[in-house]
N, C-alpha and C positions, 0 to 999 in steps of 0.2 A: 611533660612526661614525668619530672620529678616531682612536680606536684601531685600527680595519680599514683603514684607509685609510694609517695609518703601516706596517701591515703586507705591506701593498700592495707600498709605497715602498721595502721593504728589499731586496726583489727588481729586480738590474739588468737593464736590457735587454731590458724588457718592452714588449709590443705591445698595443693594442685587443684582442685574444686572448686572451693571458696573463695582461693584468689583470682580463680578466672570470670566466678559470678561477680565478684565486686569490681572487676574490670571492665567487663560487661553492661553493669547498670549505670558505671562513672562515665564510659564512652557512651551510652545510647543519653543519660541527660546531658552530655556537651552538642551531642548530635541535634536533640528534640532541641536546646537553645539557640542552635547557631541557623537553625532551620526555620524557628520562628517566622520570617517574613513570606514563606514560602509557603503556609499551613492554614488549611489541612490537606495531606496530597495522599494519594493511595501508600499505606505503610506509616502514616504519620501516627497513628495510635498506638502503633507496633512499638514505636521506637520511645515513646512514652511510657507505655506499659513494662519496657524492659529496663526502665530509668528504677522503677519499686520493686516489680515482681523479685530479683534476685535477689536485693535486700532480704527481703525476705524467706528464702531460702535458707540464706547466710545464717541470718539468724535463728532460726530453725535448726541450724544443723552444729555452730558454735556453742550456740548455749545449751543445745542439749546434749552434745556430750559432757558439755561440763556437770550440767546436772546427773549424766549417767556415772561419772567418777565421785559424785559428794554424794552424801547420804541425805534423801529426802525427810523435809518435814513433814510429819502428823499432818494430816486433814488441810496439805495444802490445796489439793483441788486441781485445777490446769494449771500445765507446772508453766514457767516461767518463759519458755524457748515455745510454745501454742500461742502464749499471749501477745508476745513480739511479730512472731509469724503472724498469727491472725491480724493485729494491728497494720502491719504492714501491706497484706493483702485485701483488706479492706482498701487501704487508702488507693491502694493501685488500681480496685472497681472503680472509687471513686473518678480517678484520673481519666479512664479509661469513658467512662458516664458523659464526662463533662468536655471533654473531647470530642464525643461523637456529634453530643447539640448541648452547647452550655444551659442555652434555656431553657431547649425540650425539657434535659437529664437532669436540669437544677436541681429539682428535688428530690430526685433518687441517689442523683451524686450529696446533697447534703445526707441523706439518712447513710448511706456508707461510710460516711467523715466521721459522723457524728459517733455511729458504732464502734470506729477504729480508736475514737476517745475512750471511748468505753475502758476497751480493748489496756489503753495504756494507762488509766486510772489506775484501774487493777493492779496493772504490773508496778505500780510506783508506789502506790496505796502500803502492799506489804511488801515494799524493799524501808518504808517507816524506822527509825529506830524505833523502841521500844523498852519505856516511855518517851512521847513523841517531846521533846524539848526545844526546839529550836533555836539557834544563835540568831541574835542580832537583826546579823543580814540580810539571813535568810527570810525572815518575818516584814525585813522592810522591802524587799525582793517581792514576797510573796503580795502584799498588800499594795505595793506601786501594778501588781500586773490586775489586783483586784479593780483596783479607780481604774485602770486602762479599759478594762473591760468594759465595765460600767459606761463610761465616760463614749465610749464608741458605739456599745445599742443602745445608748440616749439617738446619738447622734443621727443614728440609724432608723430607729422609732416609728419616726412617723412617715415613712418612704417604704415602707415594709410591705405595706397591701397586705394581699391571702398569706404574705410569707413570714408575717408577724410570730405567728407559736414558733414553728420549727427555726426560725433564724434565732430569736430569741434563746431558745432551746439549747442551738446550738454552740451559741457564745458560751452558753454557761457551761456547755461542756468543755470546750476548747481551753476555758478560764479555768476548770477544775481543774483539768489535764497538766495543764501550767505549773498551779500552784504546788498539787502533787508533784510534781515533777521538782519540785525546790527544794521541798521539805523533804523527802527524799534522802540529801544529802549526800548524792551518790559522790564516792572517792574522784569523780571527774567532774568539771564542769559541761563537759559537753551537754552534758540528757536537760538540763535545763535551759541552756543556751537553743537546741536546736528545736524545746517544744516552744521559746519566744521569736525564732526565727518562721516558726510554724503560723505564731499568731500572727505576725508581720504580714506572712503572706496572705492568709484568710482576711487579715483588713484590708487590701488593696483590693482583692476581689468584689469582696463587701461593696467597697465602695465604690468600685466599678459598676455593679450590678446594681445598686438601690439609692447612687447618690453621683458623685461626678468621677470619673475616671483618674488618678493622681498623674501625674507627668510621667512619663516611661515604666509606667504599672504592668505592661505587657509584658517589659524585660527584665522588672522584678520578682513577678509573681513567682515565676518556675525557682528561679535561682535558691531566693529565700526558702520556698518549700522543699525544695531536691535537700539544699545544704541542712536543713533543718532536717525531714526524715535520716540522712545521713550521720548526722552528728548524733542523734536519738537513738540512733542504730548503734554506733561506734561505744557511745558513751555505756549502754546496758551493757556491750559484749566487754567492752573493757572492765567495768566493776564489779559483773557477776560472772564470768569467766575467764578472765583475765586474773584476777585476784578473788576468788572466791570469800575470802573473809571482808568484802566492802559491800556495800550496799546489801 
């Protein structure tokens, strides 16, 4: 309970609302993991789908007041609290896709993943300083998740079948997503930590799906990915509405 409750806290500028949707999506992913061996049983998508969906709201609704108290950039376009949301809710089709029949939905849950990359490129893209300079370690960060990348649709390659373009595809978005995500810079580490907790998870899938299973990959997948969209989530509201002058 303190756990959930810190988790609560990390999120600023929250309402009676907000802290009930974030309580909400923390209990339905303890629920969807602890349920695991039990799945899939009537309601089991439910309580998945409500692991993201609120996330999404939250952020929806956090960042955009923030953006309605700061004054908007010139020709920014979909402002910053759309991009989140939409990211978000993508990924919850997603979840949702691959839920119903992993195999059926594979490919329509990949094109949802792959958009909610999109989705978060964008938003990391122009949180950039400017000129884009990067330290150090961010560059040796950025470049260790490049070789990762690489180094796993090698590995993947030739097990692909018909799902060669779109897996391929997708790597390279998930790797953009990442990389963006470093350079970035944001005043927390979370937004980078939880889009490598993200790839983590799409490798075990991966290689669930198109090469050999890892040992307790069943009971990794969620974990990694929940905590990842969670910390991605955390880490944007903490720098761009939290402290408006970061990221």
């Amino acid at each position: 309970m303190i756990a959930v409750r810190h988790g609560v806290s990390m999120v600023p500028d929250v309402d009676p609302l907000d802290r009930g949707l974030l309580l909400l999506s923390i209990a339905a992913a303890i629920a969807y993991f602890v349920t695991r061996p039990l799945q899939p049983f009537p309601g089991s998508v439910v309580i998945k789908a409500l692991g993201m969906a609120p996330l999404a709201v939250v952020g929806f609704r956090v960042l955009g007041r923030a953006e309605g108290a700061a004054p908007q950039e010139a020709g920014r376009g979909v402002p910053d609290s759309a991009l989140l949301a939409t990211a978000l809710a993508l990924s919850c089709l997603g979840d949702v896709l691959l839920h119903l029949g992993f195999r059926r939905y594979f490919g329509a849950g990949l094109v949802a993943f792959f958009l909610a990359h999109l989705a978060y490129i964008l938003l990391f893209v122009r949180s950039w300083p400017r000129p884009l300079r990067p330290p150090r370690r961010q560059l040796m960060l950025a470049a260790a998740v490049l070789v990762y990348g690489v180094v796993v649709t090698v590995w993947l390659s030739s097990h692909l079948g018909g799902y060669a373009v779109p897996v391929i595809a997708y790597a390279i978005a998930i790797t953009a997503m990442t990389v963006s995500a470093i350079l970035a810079g944001f005043s927390t580490p979370l937004v980078w930590m939880g889009a490598m907790l993200f790839v983590l998870s799409d490798s075990l899938i991966a290689a669930g799906r198109f090469r050999a299973a890892v040992p307790l990959a069943a009971y990794l997948i969620w974990p990694t990915y929940y905590l990842g969209q969670y910390c991605i989530t955390v880490g944007v509201l903490r720098a761009k509405a939290g402290d408006p002058s970061a990221g």
